[in-house]
N, C-alpha and C positions, 0 to 999 in steps of 0.2 A: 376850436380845440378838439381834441380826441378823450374820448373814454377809457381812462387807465383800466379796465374790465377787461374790456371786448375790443376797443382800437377803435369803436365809431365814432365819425366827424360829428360835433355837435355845436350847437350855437354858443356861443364864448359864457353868457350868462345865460346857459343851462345848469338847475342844480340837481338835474336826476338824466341821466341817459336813457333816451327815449328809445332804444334799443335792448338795452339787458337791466333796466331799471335802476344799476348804481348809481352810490350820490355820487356827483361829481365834489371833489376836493377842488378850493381855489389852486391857483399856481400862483405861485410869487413869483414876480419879474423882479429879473438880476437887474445893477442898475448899468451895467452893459450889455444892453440887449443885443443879440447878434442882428445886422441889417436884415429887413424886412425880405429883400430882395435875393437873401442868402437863399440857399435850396439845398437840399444833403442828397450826394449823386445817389445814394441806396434808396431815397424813399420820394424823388421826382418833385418836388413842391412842399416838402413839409420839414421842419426846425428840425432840427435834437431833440430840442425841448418839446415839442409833442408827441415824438416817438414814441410808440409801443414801449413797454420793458423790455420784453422778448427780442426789438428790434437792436434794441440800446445795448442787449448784453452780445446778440450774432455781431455788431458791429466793434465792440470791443474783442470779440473772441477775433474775428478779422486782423483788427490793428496787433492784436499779441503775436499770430502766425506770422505775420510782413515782420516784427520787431524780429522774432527768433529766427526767418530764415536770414536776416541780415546781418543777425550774430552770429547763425551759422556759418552761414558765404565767410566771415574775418575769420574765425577758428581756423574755417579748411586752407583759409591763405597762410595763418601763421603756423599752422602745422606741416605746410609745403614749406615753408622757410626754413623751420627747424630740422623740419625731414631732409631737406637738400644740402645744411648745413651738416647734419648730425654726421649722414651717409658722409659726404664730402670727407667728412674729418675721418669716419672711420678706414674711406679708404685710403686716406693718405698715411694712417697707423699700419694697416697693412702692407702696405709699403714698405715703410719703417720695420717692423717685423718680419715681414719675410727679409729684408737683407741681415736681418739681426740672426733669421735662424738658419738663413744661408754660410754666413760667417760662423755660428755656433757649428752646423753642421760639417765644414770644411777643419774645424782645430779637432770636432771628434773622430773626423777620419783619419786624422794626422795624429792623433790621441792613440785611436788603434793600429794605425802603420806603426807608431811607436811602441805598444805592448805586444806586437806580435814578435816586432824584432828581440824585446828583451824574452818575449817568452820562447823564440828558436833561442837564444843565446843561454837562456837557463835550463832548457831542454836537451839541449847540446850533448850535455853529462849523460842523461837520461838516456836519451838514442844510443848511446854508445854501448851504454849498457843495455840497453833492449836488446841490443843485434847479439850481446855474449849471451844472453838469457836461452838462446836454441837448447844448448847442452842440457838445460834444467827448465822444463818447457811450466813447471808454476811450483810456485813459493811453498806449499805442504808438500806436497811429492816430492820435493827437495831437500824438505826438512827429514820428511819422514824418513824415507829411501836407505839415506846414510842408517839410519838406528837401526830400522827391521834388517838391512844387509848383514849389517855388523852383528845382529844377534843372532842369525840364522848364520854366518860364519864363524861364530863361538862357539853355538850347538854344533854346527858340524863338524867343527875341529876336536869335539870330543868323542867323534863317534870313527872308527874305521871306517866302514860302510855305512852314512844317514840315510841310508833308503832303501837297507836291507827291510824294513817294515809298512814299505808305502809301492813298493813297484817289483818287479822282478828283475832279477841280476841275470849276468849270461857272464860264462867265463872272461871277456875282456875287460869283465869291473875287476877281476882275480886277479890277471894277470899283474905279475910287477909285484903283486905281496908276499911280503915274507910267511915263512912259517909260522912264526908266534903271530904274526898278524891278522890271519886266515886264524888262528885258533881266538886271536881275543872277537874275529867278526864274528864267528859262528856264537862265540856264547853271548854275543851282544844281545842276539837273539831274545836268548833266555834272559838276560842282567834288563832287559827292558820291563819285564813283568814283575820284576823282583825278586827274583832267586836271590841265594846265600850260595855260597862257594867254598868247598871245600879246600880246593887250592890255596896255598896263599898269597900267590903272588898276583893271580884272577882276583881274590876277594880287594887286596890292596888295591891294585889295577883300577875298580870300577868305584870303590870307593871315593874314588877320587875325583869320582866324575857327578857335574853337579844333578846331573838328571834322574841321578841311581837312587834308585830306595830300596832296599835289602827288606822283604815281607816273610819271602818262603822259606825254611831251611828244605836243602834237596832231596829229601824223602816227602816231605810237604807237595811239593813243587812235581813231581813227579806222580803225585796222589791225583793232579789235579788233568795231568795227561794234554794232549795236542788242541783242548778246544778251549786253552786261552790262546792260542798262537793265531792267525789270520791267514789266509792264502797266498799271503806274497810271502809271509816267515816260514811256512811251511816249505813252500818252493825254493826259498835262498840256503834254507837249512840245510838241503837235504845235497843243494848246487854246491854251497861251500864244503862240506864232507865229502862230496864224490872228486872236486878237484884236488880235496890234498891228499886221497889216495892217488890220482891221477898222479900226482907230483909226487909221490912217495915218502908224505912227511909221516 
Protein backbone atom coordinates (compact mmCIF):
# COMPACT_ATOMS: atom_id res chain seq x y z
CA UNK A 1 0.00 0.00 0.00
CA UNK A 2 0.92 3.64 -0.26
CA UNK A 3 1.25 6.50 2.36
CA UNK A 4 -1.81 8.87 2.15
CA UNK A 5 1.15 11.65 3.31
CA UNK A 6 3.73 11.45 0.96
CA UNK A 7 2.61 8.57 -1.76
CA UNK A 8 5.48 6.01 -0.40
CA UNK A 9 5.05 2.27 -1.16
CA UNK A 10 5.02 0.57 2.15
CA UNK A 11 4.46 -2.84 3.51
CA UNK A 12 0.50 -3.67 3.82
CA UNK A 13 0.97 -4.15 7.73
CA UNK A 14 3.07 -1.01 8.20
CA UNK A 15 1.49 1.25 10.93
CA UNK A 16 3.97 4.22 10.49
CA UNK A 17 5.58 5.23 7.14
CA UNK A 18 8.98 4.62 7.23
CA UNK A 19 9.42 7.52 4.91
CA UNK A 20 7.65 10.76 6.43
CA UNK A 21 6.91 8.95 9.72
CA UNK A 22 2.83 9.05 9.33
CA UNK A 23 0.62 6.50 10.91
CA UNK A 24 -0.67 4.74 8.30
CA UNK A 25 -4.77 4.50 8.74
CA UNK A 26 -6.06 0.80 7.93
CA UNK A 27 -8.24 0.62 4.47
CA UNK A 28 -11.29 -1.23 4.47
CA UNK A 29 -11.73 -3.57 1.58
CA UNK A 30 -14.99 -2.99 -0.39
CA UNK A 31 -16.57 -6.38 -0.70
CA UNK A 32 -16.04 -6.02 -4.52
CA UNK A 33 -12.67 -5.66 -4.84
CA UNK A 34 -11.56 -4.69 -8.12
CA UNK A 35 -9.43 -7.68 -9.83
CA UNK A 36 -6.00 -7.92 -8.74
CA UNK A 37 -4.79 -7.87 -12.24
CA UNK A 38 -6.64 -4.59 -12.83
CA UNK A 39 -3.89 -1.75 -13.33
CA UNK A 40 -5.12 2.21 -13.81
CA UNK A 41 -3.60 3.41 -17.33
CA UNK A 42 -2.41 6.88 -15.22
CA UNK A 43 -0.51 5.18 -12.40
CA UNK A 44 1.13 1.67 -14.44
CA UNK A 45 0.57 -1.08 -11.71
CA UNK A 46 -1.27 0.55 -8.88
CA UNK A 47 -5.51 0.46 -7.94
CA UNK A 48 -7.63 3.52 -7.44
CA UNK A 49 -7.71 2.47 -4.31
CA UNK A 50 -4.02 3.16 -3.49
CA UNK A 51 -3.80 6.21 -5.37
CA UNK A 52 -2.49 9.37 -4.13
CA UNK A 53 -5.38 12.05 -3.21
CA UNK A 54 -3.64 14.42 -5.44
CA UNK A 55 -3.74 11.66 -8.20
CA UNK A 56 -7.53 10.68 -7.30
CA UNK A 57 -8.62 14.38 -7.65
CA UNK A 58 -6.07 15.10 -11.32
CA UNK A 59 -8.04 12.08 -12.45
CA UNK A 60 -11.31 13.03 -11.77
CA UNK A 61 -10.64 16.69 -12.82
CA UNK A 62 -9.63 14.61 -16.23
CA UNK A 63 -12.80 12.58 -16.45
CA UNK A 64 -14.98 16.22 -15.81
CA UNK A 65 -13.04 17.82 -19.03
CA UNK A 66 -13.70 14.52 -21.42
CA UNK A 67 -17.65 14.63 -19.85
CA UNK A 68 -17.79 18.63 -20.82
CA UNK A 69 -16.08 18.53 -24.15
CA UNK A 70 -18.67 15.73 -25.00
CA UNK A 71 -21.45 18.05 -23.93
CA UNK A 72 -19.78 20.53 -25.65
CA UNK A 73 -19.32 18.61 -29.11
CA UNK A 74 -23.81 17.91 -28.69
CA UNK A 75 -24.58 21.82 -27.85
CA UNK A 76 -22.44 22.78 -30.99
CA UNK A 77 -24.49 20.04 -33.15
CA UNK A 78 -27.78 21.05 -31.81
CA UNK A 79 -27.03 24.77 -32.10
CA UNK A 80 -25.99 23.77 -36.04
CA UNK A 81 -29.48 22.40 -36.21
CA UNK A 82 -31.26 25.18 -34.81
CA UNK A 83 -29.10 27.57 -36.53
CA UNK A 84 -29.65 25.84 -40.03
CA UNK A 85 -33.24 25.57 -39.06
CA UNK A 86 -33.85 29.10 -37.66
CA UNK A 87 -31.72 30.76 -40.82
CA UNK A 88 -33.67 28.37 -43.13
CA UNK A 89 -36.99 29.61 -41.89
CA UNK A 90 -35.99 33.11 -41.83
CA UNK A 91 -34.99 33.07 -45.20
CA UNK A 92 -37.92 31.70 -46.54
CA UNK A 93 -39.96 34.76 -44.54
CA UNK A 94 -37.91 36.95 -46.51
CA UNK A 95 -39.13 35.69 -49.35
CA UNK A 96 -42.45 35.86 -48.16
CA UNK A 97 -41.77 39.65 -47.41
CA UNK A 98 -40.14 40.88 -50.05
CA UNK A 99 -43.13 39.60 -52.53
CA UNK A 100 -45.46 41.17 -49.73
CA UNK A 101 -43.45 44.58 -50.19
CA UNK A 102 -42.93 44.17 -53.68
CA UNK A 103 -46.90 43.93 -54.09
CA UNK A 104 -47.21 46.65 -51.29
CA UNK A 105 -44.88 48.81 -53.34
CA UNK A 106 -46.54 48.25 -56.80
CA UNK A 107 -50.52 49.50 -55.23
CA UNK A 108 -48.30 52.62 -53.72
CA UNK A 109 -47.24 53.45 -57.02
CA UNK A 110 -50.44 52.95 -58.50
CA UNK A 111 -51.64 54.95 -55.08
CA UNK A 112 -49.53 57.76 -56.46
CA UNK A 113 -50.25 57.60 -60.26
CA UNK A 114 -53.63 57.96 -58.70
CA UNK A 115 -53.18 61.12 -56.63
CA UNK A 116 -51.26 62.92 -59.10
CA UNK A 117 -54.00 62.41 -61.63
CA UNK A 118 -56.56 63.81 -59.10
CA UNK A 119 -54.07 66.33 -58.03
CA UNK A 120 -53.55 67.64 -62.09
CA UNK A 121 -57.39 67.29 -62.13
CA UNK A 122 -57.88 69.70 -58.93
CA UNK A 123 -55.10 71.71 -60.04
CA UNK A 124 -56.57 72.23 -63.27
CA UNK A 125 -58.77 75.42 -61.82
CA UNK A 126 -55.69 76.64 -60.32
CA UNK A 127 -53.28 76.74 -63.42
CA UNK A 128 -55.81 78.46 -65.02
CA UNK A 129 -55.87 80.84 -62.85
CA UNK A 130 -52.08 81.21 -62.39
CA UNK A 131 -51.56 82.04 -66.00
CA UNK A 132 -54.53 85.13 -65.49
CA UNK A 133 -52.51 86.16 -62.17
CA UNK A 134 -49.59 88.12 -64.88
CA UNK A 135 -51.86 91.14 -64.82
CA UNK A 136 -51.62 91.21 -60.76
CA UNK A 137 -48.09 89.72 -60.39
CA UNK A 138 -49.12 89.13 -55.88
CA UNK A 139 -52.02 89.20 -53.82
CA UNK A 140 -51.16 92.82 -51.54
CA UNK A 141 -50.06 94.83 -54.43
CA UNK A 142 -53.27 93.84 -55.70
CA UNK A 143 -55.06 94.64 -52.99
CA UNK A 144 -53.41 97.47 -52.08
CA UNK A 145 -52.92 99.16 -55.64
CA UNK A 146 -56.59 99.68 -56.21
CA UNK A 147 -56.93 101.84 -52.75
CA UNK A 148 -53.62 104.00 -52.75
CA UNK A 149 -54.74 104.64 -56.74
CA UNK A 150 -58.03 105.60 -56.01
CA UNK A 151 -57.00 107.92 -53.19
CA UNK A 152 -54.21 109.63 -54.98
CA UNK A 153 -57.15 110.06 -57.83
CA UNK A 154 -59.64 111.69 -55.23
CA UNK A 155 -56.64 113.93 -54.07
CA UNK A 156 -56.01 114.92 -57.35
CA UNK A 157 -59.27 115.45 -58.75
CA UNK A 158 -59.52 118.12 -56.16
CA UNK A 159 -56.61 119.79 -57.07
CA UNK A 160 -56.21 121.77 -60.63
CA UNK A 161 -52.53 121.40 -60.74
CA UNK A 162 -51.41 118.30 -57.91
CA UNK A 163 -48.00 118.99 -58.55
CA UNK A 164 -47.98 122.72 -58.57
CA UNK A 165 -46.02 121.90 -55.01
CA UNK A 166 -43.71 118.89 -55.64
CA UNK A 167 -42.19 119.64 -59.30
CA UNK A 168 -41.96 122.30 -61.76
CA UNK A 169 -44.67 123.30 -64.31
CA UNK A 170 -43.75 124.48 -67.92
CA UNK A 171 -46.36 126.22 -69.96
CA UNK A 172 -47.86 122.86 -71.65
CA UNK A 173 -49.23 121.78 -68.00
CA UNK A 174 -51.14 125.52 -68.80
CA UNK A 175 -52.00 124.95 -71.78
CA UNK A 176 -55.93 123.93 -72.32
CA UNK A 177 -56.95 126.05 -69.04
CA UNK A 178 -59.22 128.18 -68.62
CA UNK A 179 -59.16 131.58 -66.98
CA UNK A 180 -60.88 130.95 -63.77
CA UNK A 181 -58.80 127.83 -63.88
CA UNK A 182 -55.37 129.34 -64.04
CA UNK A 183 -56.64 131.66 -61.26
CA UNK A 184 -58.07 128.95 -58.83
CA UNK A 185 -54.20 127.06 -59.83
CA UNK A 186 -52.30 129.96 -58.76
CA UNK A 187 -53.96 130.49 -55.48
CA UNK A 188 -53.98 126.70 -54.83
CA UNK A 189 -50.74 127.74 -54.13
CA UNK A 190 -51.51 129.87 -51.31
CA UNK A 191 -55.02 127.65 -50.15
CA UNK A 192 -52.20 124.78 -49.46
CA UNK A 193 -50.65 126.73 -46.47
CA UNK A 194 -53.87 127.96 -45.29
CA UNK A 195 -54.84 131.22 -46.37
CA UNK A 196 -58.39 132.83 -45.95
CA UNK A 197 -59.82 134.57 -49.10
CA UNK A 198 -61.21 137.45 -49.35
CA UNK A 199 -63.02 136.37 -52.49
CA UNK A 200 -66.06 134.71 -52.16
CA UNK A 201 -66.29 132.51 -54.52
CA UNK A 202 -62.23 131.41 -53.98
CA UNK A 203 -63.14 131.06 -50.10
CA UNK A 204 -66.42 128.75 -51.08
CA UNK A 205 -64.36 127.11 -53.90
CA UNK A 206 -61.63 125.73 -51.58
CA UNK A 207 -63.79 125.16 -48.88
CA UNK A 208 -64.94 122.65 -50.36
CA UNK A 209 -62.08 120.80 -50.76
CA UNK A 210 -61.15 118.22 -48.26
CA UNK A 211 -57.50 119.04 -47.83
CA UNK A 212 -58.18 122.84 -47.12
CA UNK A 213 -57.62 124.27 -43.69
CA UNK A 214 -58.28 128.07 -43.69
CA UNK A 215 -55.34 129.16 -40.54
CA UNK A 216 -54.33 132.65 -42.07
CA UNK A 217 -56.44 135.66 -42.70
CA UNK A 218 -54.64 137.51 -45.69
CA UNK A 219 -52.89 140.31 -43.86
CA UNK A 220 -51.74 137.28 -41.58
CA UNK A 221 -50.59 135.33 -44.39
CA UNK A 222 -48.75 138.01 -46.20
CA UNK A 223 -47.04 138.88 -42.60
CA UNK A 224 -45.53 135.68 -43.06
CA UNK A 225 -44.02 136.38 -46.84
CA UNK A 226 -42.31 133.74 -49.48
CA UNK A 227 -40.60 131.50 -46.88
CA UNK A 228 -43.50 129.23 -46.33
CA UNK A 229 -43.72 128.50 -50.08
CA UNK A 230 -40.82 125.81 -51.45
CA UNK A 231 -38.94 126.23 -54.77
CA UNK A 232 -41.26 124.50 -56.95
CA UNK A 233 -44.32 126.95 -55.55
CA UNK A 234 -42.27 129.75 -55.91
CA UNK A 235 -41.38 128.83 -59.61
CA UNK A 236 -45.09 127.67 -60.56
CA UNK A 237 -46.35 130.86 -58.91
CA UNK A 238 -44.61 133.12 -60.64
CA UNK A 239 -45.10 130.51 -64.31
CA UNK A 240 -48.88 130.52 -63.78
CA UNK A 241 -49.10 134.76 -63.45
CA UNK A 242 -46.74 135.27 -66.40
CA UNK A 243 -48.88 132.92 -68.73
CA UNK A 244 -52.19 134.51 -67.93
CA UNK A 245 -50.67 137.82 -68.89
CA UNK A 246 -49.37 135.90 -71.76
CA UNK A 247 -52.95 135.04 -72.47
CA UNK A 248 -54.35 138.33 -71.48
CA UNK A 249 -56.65 137.27 -68.74
Amino acid sequence: MYCEECGKQIPDDSRFCDGCGAKVRPVERQDDPLPQDWQDPYRGGQSAYDMPENEKKGRGTTILIAVLGVVAVVLIGVLIFLGVKVFGGKNGGNVEIAGAETTSEASMEGGKEESKKETRTSESPAESSVTAVPTAPSTSPATTAPVTTAAATAAESEYVLPGSDSSYLTEADLAGLTKEQLRIARNEIYARHGRKFKDASLNEYFMSKSWYTPLYEPNQFENLGDSVFNDYEVANRKLIADYEKKMGY
